[in-house]
C-alpha positions as CSV (number, residue, x, y, z in Angstrom):
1,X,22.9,-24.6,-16.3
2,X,26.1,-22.3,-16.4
3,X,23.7,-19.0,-17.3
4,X,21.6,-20.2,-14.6
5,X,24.6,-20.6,-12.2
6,X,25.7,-17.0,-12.7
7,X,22.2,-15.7,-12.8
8,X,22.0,-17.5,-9.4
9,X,25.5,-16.6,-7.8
10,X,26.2,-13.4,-9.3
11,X,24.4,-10.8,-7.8
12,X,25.8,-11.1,-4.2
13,X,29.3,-10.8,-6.8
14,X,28.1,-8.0,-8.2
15,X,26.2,-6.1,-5.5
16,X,28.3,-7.3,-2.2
17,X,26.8,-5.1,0.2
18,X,24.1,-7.5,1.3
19,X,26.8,-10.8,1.8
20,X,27.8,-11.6,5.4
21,X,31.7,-11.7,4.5
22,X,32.8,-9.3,2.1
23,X,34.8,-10.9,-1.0
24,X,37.3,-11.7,-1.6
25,X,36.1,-15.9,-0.8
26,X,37.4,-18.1,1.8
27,X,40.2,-20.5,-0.1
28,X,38.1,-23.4,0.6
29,X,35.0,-22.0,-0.9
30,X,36.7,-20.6,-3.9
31,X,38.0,-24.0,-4.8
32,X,34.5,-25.3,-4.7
33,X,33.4,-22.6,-6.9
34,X,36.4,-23.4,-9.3
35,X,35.7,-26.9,-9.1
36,X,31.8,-26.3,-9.7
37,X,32.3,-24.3,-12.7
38,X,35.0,-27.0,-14.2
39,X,32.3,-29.6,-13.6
40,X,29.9,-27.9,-15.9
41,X,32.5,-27.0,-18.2
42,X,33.3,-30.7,-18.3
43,X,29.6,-31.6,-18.8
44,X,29.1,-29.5,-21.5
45,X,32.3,-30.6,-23.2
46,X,31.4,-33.9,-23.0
47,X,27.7,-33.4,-24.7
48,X,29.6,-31.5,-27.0
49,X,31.7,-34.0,-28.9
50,X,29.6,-36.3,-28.5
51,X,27.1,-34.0,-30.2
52,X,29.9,-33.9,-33.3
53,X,30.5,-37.8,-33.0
54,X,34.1,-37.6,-31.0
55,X,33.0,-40.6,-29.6
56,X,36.4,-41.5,-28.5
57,X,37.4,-38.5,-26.8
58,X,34.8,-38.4,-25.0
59,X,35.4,-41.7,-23.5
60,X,39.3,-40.2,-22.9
61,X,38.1,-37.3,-21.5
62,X,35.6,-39.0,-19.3
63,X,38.1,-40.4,-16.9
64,X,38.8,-36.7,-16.0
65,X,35.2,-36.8,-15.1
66,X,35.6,-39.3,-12.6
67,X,38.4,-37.6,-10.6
68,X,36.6,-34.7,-11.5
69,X,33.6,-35.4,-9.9
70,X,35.5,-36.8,-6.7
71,X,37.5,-33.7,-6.1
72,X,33.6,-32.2,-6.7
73,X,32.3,-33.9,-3.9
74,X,35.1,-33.7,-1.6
75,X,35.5,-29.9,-1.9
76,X,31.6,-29.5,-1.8
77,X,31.1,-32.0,1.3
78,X,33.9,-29.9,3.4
79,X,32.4,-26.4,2.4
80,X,29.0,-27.7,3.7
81,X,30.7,-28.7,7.3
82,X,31.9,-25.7,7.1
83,X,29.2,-23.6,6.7
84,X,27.8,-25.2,9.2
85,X,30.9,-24.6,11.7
86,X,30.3,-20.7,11.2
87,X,27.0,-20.8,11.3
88,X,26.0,-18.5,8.5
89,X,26.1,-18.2,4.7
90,X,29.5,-15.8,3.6
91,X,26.5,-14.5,0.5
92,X,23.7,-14.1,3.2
93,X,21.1,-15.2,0.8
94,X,20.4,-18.6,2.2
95,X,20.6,-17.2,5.7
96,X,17.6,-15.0,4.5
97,X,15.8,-18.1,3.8
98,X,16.3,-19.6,7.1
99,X,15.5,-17.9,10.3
100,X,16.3,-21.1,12.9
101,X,18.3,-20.7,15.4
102,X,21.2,-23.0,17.4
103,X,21.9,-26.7,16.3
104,X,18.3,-27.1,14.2
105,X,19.9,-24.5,11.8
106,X,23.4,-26.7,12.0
107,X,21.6,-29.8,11.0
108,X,19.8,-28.2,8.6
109,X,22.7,-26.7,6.5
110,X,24.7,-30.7,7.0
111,X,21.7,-31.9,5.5
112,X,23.0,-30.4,2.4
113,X,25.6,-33.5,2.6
114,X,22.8,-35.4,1.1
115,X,22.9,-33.2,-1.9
116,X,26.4,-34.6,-2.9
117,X,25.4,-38.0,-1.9
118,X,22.5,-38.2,-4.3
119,X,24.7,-36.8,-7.0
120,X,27.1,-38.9,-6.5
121,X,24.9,-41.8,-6.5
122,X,23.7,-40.8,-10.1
123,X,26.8,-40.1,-11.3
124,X,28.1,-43.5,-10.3
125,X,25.2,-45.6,-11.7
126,X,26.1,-43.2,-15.1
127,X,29.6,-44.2,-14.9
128,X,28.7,-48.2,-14.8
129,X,26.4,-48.0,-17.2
130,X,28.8,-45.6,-19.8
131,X,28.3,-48.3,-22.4
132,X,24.7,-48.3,-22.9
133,X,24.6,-44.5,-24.3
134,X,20.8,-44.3,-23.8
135,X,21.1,-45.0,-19.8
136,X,24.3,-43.5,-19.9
137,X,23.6,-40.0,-21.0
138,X,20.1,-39.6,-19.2
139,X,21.4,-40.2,-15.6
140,X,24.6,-38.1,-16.1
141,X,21.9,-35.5,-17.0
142,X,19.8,-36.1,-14.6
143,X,22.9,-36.0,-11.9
144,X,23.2,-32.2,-13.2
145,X,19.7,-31.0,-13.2
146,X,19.3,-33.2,-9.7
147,X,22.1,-32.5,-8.0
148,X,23.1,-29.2,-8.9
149,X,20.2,-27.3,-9.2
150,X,18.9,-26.8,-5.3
151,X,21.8,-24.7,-4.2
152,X,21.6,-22.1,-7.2
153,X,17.7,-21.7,-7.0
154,X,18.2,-21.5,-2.7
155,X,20.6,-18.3,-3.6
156,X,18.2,-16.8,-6.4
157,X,15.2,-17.2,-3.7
158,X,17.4,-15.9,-1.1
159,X,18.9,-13.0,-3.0
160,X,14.8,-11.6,-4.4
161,X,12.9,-10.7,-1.4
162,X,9.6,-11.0,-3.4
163,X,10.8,-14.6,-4.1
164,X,11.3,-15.2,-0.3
165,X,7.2,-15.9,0.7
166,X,6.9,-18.3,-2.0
167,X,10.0,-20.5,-1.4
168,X,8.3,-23.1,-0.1
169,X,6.9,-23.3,-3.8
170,X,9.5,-22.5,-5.9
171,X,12.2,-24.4,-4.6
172,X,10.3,-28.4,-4.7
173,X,8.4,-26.8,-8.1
174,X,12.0,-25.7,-9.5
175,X,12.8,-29.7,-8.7
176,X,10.5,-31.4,-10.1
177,X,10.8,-29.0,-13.3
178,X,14.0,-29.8,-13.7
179,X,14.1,-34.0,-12.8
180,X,11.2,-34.2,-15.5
181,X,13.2,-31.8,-18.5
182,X,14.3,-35.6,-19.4
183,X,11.5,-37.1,-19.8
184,X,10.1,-33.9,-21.9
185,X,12.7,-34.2,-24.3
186,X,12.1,-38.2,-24.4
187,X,8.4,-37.4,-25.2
188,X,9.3,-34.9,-27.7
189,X,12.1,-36.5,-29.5
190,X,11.8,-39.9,-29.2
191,X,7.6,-40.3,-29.0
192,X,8.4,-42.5,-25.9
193,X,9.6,-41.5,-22.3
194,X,12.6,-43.6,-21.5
195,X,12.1,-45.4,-18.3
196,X,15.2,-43.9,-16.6
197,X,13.6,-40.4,-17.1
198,X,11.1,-41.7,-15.2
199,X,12.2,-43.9,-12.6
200,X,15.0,-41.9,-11.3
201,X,12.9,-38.5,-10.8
202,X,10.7,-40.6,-9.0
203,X,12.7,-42.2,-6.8
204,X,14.9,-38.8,-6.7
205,X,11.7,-37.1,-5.3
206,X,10.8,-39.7,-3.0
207,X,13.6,-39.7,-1.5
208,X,14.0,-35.9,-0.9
209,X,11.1,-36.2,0.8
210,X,12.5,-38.7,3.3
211,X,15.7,-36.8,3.9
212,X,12.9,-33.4,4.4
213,X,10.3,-34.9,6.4
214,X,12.1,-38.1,8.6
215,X,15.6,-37.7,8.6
216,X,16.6,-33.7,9.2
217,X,13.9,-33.2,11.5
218,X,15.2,-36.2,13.7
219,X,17.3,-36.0,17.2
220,X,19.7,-38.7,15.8
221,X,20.4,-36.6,12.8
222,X,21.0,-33.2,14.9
223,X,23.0,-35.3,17.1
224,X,25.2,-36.2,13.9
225,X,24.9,-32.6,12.6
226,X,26.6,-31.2,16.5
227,X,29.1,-34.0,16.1
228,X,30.2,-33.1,13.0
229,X,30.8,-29.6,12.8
230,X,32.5,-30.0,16.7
C-alpha cells in the first residue's frame, strides 16, 4: 500500500506541470498527506511486531492508532469540503476524470465523505473486536485495502490518459481486487475463507453501490453537498 501510494501520488510531485496549483501544498492538505503516510507507517508497524510476537507493544502502540485514526478522518473529511469549496483538484488528475460541471460535480467530490465513513466504520468494529486476533486483524486490513485504496487508484487513472476510457473498469475492478486479497490469503493459508473476508467485502460492495447509484445522484444529497461547502 505505501509503494502503491507513491506510485499513485508521485508523478503529479514529480512532473508538476500538469497539477492545477503548483506545489508547494495547501497546509491543510499537507497535513492530510503527513497524516496519510503516518497511518500506513502505523499499519505496517503494527503487522510488524506482531509478525515477531511483540504482542504487547502492539497493544501499547495501538492506542496511538486510535487517535491516529481520528486525526486521519478529521483532516481527510475537511480536505474533502474543501476540495469541494474550490471546485477543482490542486493535482488535476481527478478533475481529468470528471468533466461535470456546477453543484453535481460539488456533490460528487462530498460524496468522498463516505469514504472516511466506511473506514472508520471498519476500523471501529476492528478496534471492538482487538481481542479476537482472527476478526481483529482481517477488518483492520480490510479498513486499508477498503478505505484507502479508491483515492490512489482515482489519481493513477487520472494522471495515464490511456487509463482514462477504461475508468469505469478499473476503478470498481481495482475494488473488488483489493476487498477480496483477504479472503485469497484465507484460501491459501488457512484452506478456509474466514467469514469476515467475506462478509465485509460484500456488504462493503453493496453498499458502494447504494452511495453510487441512490444516494450521490439524489436532490437531497446535492442539497447537502451546496450546504456544506457554503
Amino acid at each position: 500500500m505505501i509503494v502503491f501510494n507513491v506510485v499513485a501520488f508521485g508523478p503529479s510531485i514529480i512532473d508538476p506541470s500538469g497539477r492545477n496549483v503548483p506545489l508547494p501544498f495547501t497546509p491543510l492538505v499537507t497535513a492530510h498527506a503527513i497524516v496519510s503516510a503516518a497511518w500506513l507507517v502505523l499499519f505496517l508497524t503494527q503487522a510488524t511486531l506482531v509478525a515477531t510476537r511483540h504482542v504487547a507493544a502492539h497493544r501499547r502502540i495501538g492506542m496511538l492508532g486510535v487517535a491516529l485514526t481520528l486525526v486521519f478522518i478529521l483532516v481527510g473529511s475537511f480536505s474533502v469540503i474543501g476540495q469541494a469549496r474550490r471546485g477543482f483538484d490542486l493535482s488535476g488528475d481527478i478533475d481529468r476524470l470528471s468533466a461535470t460541471p456546477g453543484s453535481s460535480r460539488a456533490a460528487g467530490t462530498v460524496g468522498l465523505l463516505f469514504l472516511f465513513l466506511n473506514f472508520a466504520i471498519v476500523v471501529g468494529a476492528g478496534l471492538c473486536y482487538r481481542h479476537r486476533p482472527s476478526v481483529h486483524k482481517r477488518l483492520m486490513l480490510l479498513a486499508l485495502l477498503g478505505g484507502l485504496t479508491a483515492t490512489p487508484v482515482a489519481h493513477l487513472i487520472g494522471h495515464w490518459a490511456p487509463l482514462q476510457p477504461w475508468a469505469g473498469v478499473i476503478s470498481p475492478v481495482s475494488g473488488i481486487v483489493f476487498l477480496s486479497t483477504s479472503a485469497i490469503y484465507d484460501r491459501v493459508s488457512e484452506g478456509r475463507i474466514h467469514p469476515v473476508s467475506v462478509w465485509v467485502p460484500v456488504l462493503w460492495f453493496a453498499w458502494l453501490l447504494v452511495i453510487g447509484f441512490v444516494i450521490l445522484p439524489s436532490g437531497l444529497w446535492e442539497q447537502f453537498a451546496t450546504w456544506l461547502i457554503r
